[in-house]
Each structure stands twice: as C-alpha cells, then as structure tokens.
C-alpha positions in Angstrom: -7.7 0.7 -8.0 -6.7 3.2 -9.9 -8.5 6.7 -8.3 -8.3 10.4 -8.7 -7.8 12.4 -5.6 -8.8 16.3 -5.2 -8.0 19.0 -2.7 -9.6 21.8 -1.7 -8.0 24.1 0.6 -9.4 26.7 3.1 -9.5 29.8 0.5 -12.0 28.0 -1.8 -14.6 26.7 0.8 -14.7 29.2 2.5 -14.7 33.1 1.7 -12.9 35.4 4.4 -15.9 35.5 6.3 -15.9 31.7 6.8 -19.3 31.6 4.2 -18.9 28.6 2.7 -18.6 29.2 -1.1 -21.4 27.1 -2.7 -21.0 29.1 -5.6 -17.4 27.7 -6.4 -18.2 24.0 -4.4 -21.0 23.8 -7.4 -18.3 23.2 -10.2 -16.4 21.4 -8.6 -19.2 19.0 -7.6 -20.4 19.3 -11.1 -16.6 17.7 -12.3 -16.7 15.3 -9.8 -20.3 14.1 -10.6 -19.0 13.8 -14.2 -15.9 11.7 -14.0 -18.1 9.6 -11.1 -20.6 9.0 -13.7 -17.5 8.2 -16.7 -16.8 5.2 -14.4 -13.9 7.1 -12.0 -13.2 6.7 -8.3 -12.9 10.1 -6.7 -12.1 11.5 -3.8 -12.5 15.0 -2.2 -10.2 15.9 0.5 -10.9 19.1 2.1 -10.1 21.9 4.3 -12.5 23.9 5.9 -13.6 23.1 9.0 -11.8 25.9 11.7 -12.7 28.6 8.9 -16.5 27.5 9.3 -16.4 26.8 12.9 -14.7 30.3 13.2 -18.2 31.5 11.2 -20.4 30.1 13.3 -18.8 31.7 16.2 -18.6 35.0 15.2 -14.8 34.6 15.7 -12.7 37.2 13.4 -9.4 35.9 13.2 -7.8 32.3 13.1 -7.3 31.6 16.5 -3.7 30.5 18.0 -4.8 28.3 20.8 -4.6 24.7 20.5 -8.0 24.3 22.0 -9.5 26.6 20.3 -8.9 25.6 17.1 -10.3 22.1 17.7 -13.0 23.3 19.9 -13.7 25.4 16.3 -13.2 22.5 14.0 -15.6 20.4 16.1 -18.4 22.8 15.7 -17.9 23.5 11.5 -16.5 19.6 10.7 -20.1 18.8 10.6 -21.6 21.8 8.9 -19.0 21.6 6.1 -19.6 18.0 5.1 -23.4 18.5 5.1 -22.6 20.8 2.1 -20.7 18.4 0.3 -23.3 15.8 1.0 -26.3 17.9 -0.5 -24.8 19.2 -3.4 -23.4 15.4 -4.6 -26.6 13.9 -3.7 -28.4 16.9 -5.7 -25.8 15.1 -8.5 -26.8 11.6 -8.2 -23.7 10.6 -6.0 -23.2 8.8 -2.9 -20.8 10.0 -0.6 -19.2 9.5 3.3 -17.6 11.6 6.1 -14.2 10.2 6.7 -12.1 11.3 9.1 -8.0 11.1 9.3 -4.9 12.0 11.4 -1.3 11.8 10.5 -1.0 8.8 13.1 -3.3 7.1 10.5 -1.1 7.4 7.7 2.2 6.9 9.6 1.3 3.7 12.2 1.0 1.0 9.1 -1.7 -1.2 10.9 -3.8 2.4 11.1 -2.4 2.8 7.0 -3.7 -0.6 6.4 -7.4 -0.2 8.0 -7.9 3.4 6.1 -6.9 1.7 3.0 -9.1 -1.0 3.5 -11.7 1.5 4.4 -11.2 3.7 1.3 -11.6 0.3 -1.1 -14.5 0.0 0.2 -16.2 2.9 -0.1 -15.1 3.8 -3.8 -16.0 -0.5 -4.8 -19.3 1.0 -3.2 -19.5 3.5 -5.7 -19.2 6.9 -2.9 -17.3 9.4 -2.8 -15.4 9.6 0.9 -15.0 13.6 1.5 -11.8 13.3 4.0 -10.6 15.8 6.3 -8.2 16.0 9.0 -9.5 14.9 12.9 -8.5 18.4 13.8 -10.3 17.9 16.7 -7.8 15.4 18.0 -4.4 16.5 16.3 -2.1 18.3 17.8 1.1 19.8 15.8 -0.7 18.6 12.2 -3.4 21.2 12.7 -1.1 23.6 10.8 0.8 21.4 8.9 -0.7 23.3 5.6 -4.4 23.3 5.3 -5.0 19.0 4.3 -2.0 19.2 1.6 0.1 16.4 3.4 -3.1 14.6 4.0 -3.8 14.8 0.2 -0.9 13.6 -1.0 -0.9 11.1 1.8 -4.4 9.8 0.5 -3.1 9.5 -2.9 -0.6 7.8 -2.2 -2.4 5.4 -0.2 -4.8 4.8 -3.1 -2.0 4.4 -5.8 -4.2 7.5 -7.4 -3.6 8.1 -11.3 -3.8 12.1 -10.5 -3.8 14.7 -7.4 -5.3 18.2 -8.5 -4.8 20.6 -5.5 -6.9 23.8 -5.8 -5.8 27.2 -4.7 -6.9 30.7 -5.2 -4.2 31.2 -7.6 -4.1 29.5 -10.9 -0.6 27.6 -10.1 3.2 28.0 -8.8 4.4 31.6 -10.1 8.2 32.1 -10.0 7.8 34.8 -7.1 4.5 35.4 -5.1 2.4 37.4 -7.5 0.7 39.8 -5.6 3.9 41.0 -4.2 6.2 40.7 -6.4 4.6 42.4 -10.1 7.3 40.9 -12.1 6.3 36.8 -10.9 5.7 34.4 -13.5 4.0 31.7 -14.1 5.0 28.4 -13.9 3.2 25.8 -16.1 5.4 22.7 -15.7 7.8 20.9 -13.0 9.8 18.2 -14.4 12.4 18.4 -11.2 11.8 19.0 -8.1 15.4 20.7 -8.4 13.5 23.6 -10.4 12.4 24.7 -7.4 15.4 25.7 -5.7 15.5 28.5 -8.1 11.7 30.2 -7.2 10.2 32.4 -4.6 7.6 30.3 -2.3 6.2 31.8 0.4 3.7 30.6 3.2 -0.3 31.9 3.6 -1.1 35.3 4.2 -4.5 34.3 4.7 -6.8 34.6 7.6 -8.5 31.1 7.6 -5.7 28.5 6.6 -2.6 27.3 7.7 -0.8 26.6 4.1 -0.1 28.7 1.5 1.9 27.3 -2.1 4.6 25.9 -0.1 2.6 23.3 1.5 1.4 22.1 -1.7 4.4 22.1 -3.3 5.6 20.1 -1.0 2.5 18.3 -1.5 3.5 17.6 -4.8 6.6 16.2 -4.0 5.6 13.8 -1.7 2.7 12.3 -4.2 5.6 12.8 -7.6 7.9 10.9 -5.8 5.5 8.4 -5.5 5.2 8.5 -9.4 1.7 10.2 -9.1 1.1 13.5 -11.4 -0.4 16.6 -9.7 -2.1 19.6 -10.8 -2.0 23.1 -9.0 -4.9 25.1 -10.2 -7.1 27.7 -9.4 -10.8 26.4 -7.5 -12.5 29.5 -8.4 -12.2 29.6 -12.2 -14.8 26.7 -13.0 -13.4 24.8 -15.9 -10.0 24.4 -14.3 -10.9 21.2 -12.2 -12.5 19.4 -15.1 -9.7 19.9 -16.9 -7.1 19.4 -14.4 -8.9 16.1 -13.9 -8.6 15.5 -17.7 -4.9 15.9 -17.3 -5.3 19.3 -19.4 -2.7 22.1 -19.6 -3.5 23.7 -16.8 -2.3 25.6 -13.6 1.1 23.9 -12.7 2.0 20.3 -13.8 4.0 18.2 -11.5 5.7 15.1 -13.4 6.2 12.1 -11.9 9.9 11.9 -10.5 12.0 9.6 -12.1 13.9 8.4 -8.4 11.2 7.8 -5.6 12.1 9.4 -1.8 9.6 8.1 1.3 6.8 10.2 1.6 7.4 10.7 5.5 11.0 12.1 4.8 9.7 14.6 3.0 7.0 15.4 5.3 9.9 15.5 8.2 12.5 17.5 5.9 9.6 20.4 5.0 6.4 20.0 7.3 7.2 18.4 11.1 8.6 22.0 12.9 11.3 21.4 14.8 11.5 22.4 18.7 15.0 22.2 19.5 18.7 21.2 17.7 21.2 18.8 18.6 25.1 19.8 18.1 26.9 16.3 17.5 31.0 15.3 17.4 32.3 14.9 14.0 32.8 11.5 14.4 28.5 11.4 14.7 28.5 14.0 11.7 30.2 11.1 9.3 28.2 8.3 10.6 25.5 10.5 9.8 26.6 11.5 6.4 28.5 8.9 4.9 26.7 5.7 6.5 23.3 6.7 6.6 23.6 5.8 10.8 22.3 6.4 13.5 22.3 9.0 15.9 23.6 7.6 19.0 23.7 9.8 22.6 27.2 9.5 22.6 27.6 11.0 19.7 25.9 14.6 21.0 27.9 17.5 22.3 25.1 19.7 22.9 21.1 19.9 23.5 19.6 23.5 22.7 15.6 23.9 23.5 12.6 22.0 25.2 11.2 19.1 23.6 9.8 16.0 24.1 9.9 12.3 22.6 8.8 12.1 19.4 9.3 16.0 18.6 11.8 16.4 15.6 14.7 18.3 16.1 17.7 20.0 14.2 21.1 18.4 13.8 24.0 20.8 13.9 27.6 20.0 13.1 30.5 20.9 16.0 31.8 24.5 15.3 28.8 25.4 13.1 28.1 25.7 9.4 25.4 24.1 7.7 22.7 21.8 9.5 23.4 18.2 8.8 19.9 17.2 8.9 16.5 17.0 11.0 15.2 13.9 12.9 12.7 12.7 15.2 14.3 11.6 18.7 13.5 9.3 21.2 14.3 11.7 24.2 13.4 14.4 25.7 15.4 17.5 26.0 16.0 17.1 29.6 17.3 13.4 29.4 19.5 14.1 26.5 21.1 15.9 28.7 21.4 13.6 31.0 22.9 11.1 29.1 24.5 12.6 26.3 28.1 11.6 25.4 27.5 8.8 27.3 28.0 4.6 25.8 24.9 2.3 25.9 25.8 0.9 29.0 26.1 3.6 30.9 22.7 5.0 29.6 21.1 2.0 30.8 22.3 2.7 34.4 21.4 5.9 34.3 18.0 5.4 32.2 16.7 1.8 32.4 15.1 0.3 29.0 16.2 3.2 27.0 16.8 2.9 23.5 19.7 3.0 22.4 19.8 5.8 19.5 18.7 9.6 20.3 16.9 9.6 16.6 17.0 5.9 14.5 18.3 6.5 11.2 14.5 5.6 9.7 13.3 8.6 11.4 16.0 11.2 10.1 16.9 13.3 7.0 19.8 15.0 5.9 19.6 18.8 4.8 
C-alpha cells in the first residue's frame, strides 16, 4: 500500500513559547485533507510533545533531565494530538493517536505488529498521527525531533514520498543564518554530495534535531528507494506541493545502491559512550571480512558503558576510527575479559557471547 508519510518537527508545532501554531497546522491539515480525499493514505508524524508539555508548565527552557523530559512529554502528548484530531475532523477525516519507540522499529515481531497496525488504520480510511513514546524512551528522546522515526515509518509502509517540514525552506550549502554567503540546495542525487556542505545541529530551544537529523533522515528512507522532500512548514503551499512531488525545498532521489536503515541510524544517530582500541589483526577482520569483533581481539576499553550502548572502534596506534558498533558488554567486563579466547571467557563469564559487537550490529567509518 502505497502511502505518503509527513513530518513535522518541533519548530512548526510549536512557536518558541510552546503555543501550538494552529495557524501553520491549518495548511497542512488542509493538504492532507485533500490528497485523503484524492484517494491517498497519509500519515502525520510529529514532534511536539516536550515543547507543549514545557508550555503547560511554564518551563522556559528544554529541560536536560531524563525525567523531566518524559514527565513533560506525558503532560503535552495528549494536548498535541487533540489538535490534530479537531482540525482533521473539522476536514472530514478520521484519524488515531499512535504511539512508537525505536524498540518498535528495530525488534521485528514489534516491526511486524506496527505494520500490521498501520494497514489497518489507513484500509480504515484514518489518518494515524504518530509520535515517539517519549515517555518511555530513553537515549531516542534526542535522537532528532521524530526524523528517524519518520523515515522509519516510511519505510515500514513502503511510502511513495516522505516530506519532512522545517523552518527553513530546504538544505542550504552552509547554515544560512550564519553563514550570509549559504546557498540553497534544490536537489540530492548522492548522498556523496553531502560530504561537501556545512550541516549543523539545532539551535533551537524546543527540539532536539536540526538539518542534520533530517538529512540523515533522508538517507535512511533514499536508500530504501523512497523520495523525500525538505521544505519549509510555515510557507503554506509548500506541503501540497511537496506532496505533489513539485520543485520544492530540497529533493532527495532515490539511491541507486540500498544500505539497512539501522546502519545508518547507528553510523549518524545512536551516541556513542565509550571506544574500543583493537589489535590489527581485529582491524582486518573488521575491514576486509566484514567480521566480527571478538574480545580477544581488544587491546583497550576507554569509558563507562553498558550492554547494548554503541561504542567507537579505534585502530592500535591511532588514526582514523575504523567504525562504531553496538556491544554485548559492559565497560567493566570488557575489561575483564579482553584479549582473552572464548574459552577462557566462558570461565571467567559463564553464557557469554562470544563476540564484544556481532558484525550485524557494526559499521565501518
């Protein structure tokens, strides 16, 4: 089922008061309500919810607290969707809450039942408005204001288009309000063109992305041979014609070579909270083999991390990183067992397994 999937971030529901901006989620509903009505299946994925929550509790900057950001997405996740519902129903148009984590997308029987779910709801003719479970996440609450999740959901859905709306009208070569001589950037053919511009992270006070995230975005959902749209949410004829597959904002072509979705999540988005130095002989098995990375291989541990935290991977003597990867280990038993074979790690750590990151859970640099 062939679907179109749009994102709006922080900046556009929200002004930098945490007023939700009914003025600009009027348009957009308008679009929606039209290509709904043309026969389309569309779905809304949005930010929102700390920025409101942060309103409603007279709170005047983000907050940095774990708990307090979910304690202030619980109390706007609610609010916010009660907007959405109005002004769709106000259009004719069904729609549902549907709430998401990254475990959702990553566990496949989780993958499987959202899928299912989504179907569903769009065979059912309503629109689901999805946002993260920020109230449950931990690390993905700043993985870059619901872009991942986006191009997560449009991916899922197999979606003919992902528009991702921004206060800026698209990618500029530099960031534009620092930099006077920026341009902008109508089309991406390769994700190489990239290497060349200047992208920076959010400045602003309410969310956690910025034009990184989405580019990023857009490389995830490209390489899935999905087209995507960067464009402005406050000019109102930009998502219409985004969804129209006009010339406008900042094309993203399908890539011609398709790269997993969750390596690009873990080679731009999943921080890292420590590094691994490894022997060379564990830099070419790495490398050249596509291996993986096995505790005898590791010369060093550097930082305090868990199991399932994603770590750097350092040659021997320096130079560039060879890669990042998610390990099975924390810091503190690494150490332990590091240049050690898989028999003496299982006298030392009984029913361990028997690679420090498995080569589906690691990227080169």
């Amino acid at each position: 089922m062939a679907s179109l999937v749009v994102k709006l971030g922080s900046s556009i529901v929200a002004d930098p008061t945490g007023e939700v901006r009914e003025e600009v989620l009027a348009p957009i509903c308008d679009a929606v309500a039209a290509r709904h009505a043309a026969g389309d299946s569309v779905v809304l994925v949005t930010s929102g919810a700390i920025a409101r929550g942060m309103r409603l509790m007279g709170l005047s900057a983000r907050p940095a607290a774990m708990d307090e950001l979910q304690a202030a997405s619980a109390v706007g996740q609610g609010k916010l969707y009660r907007h959405y519902d109005e002004l769709l129903a106000a259009r004719g148009v069904a729609s549902a809450q549907v709430l998401l984590t990254f475990f959702d997308m990553s566990a496949r029987t989780h993958y499987l039942n959202a899928r299912h779910t989504l179907r569903k709801l769009l065979d059912w003719r309503v629109v689901p408005v999805i946002n993260e479970n920020d109230t449950t996440t931990t690390d993905e609450i700043s993985f870059g204001d619901n872009d991942f999740l986006a191009a997560q959901v449009a991916i899922l859905l197999g979606a003919k288009r992902l528009v991702l709306l921004t206060s800026t009208d698209g990618l500029y070569t530099a960031d534009p309000t620092l930099d006077p001589t920026a341009r902008p950037v109508a089309e991406i053919f390769d994700v190489a063109e990239l290497d060349a511009l200047d992208i920076g992270f959010s400045s602003s006070p309410l969310g956690s992305g910025g034009m990184r995230s989405k580019v990023v975005a857009a490389e995830m959902a490209t390489a899935a041979g999905i087209p995507v749209t960067v464009t402005s949410g406050l000019e109102p004829t930009a998502v219409a014609r985004a969804l129209d597959g006009e010339a406008v904002g900042t094309r993203f072509h399908p890539q011609a070579g398709r790269v997993s979705s969750f390596r690009l999540w873990l080679r731009y988005a999943k921080p890292t909270h420590g590094a691994l130095t490894v022997d060379a002989g564990a830099e070419r098995a790495l490398r050249e083999r596509g291996a993986s990375l096995l505790p005898v291989g590791i010369a060093a541990v550097e930082g305090d991390f868990t199991a399932g935290d994603a770590v750097e991977v350092r040659p021997h003597g320096g130079g560039r990183p060879i890669g990042k990867g998610i390990v099975n280990y924390s810091a503190g038993e690494l150490r332990r067992i590091r240049g050690m074979n898989s028999e003496a790690i299982q006298q030392t750590l009984p029913r361990a397994a028997e690679e420090a990151i498995h080569r589906d859970y690691f990227v080169l640099d």
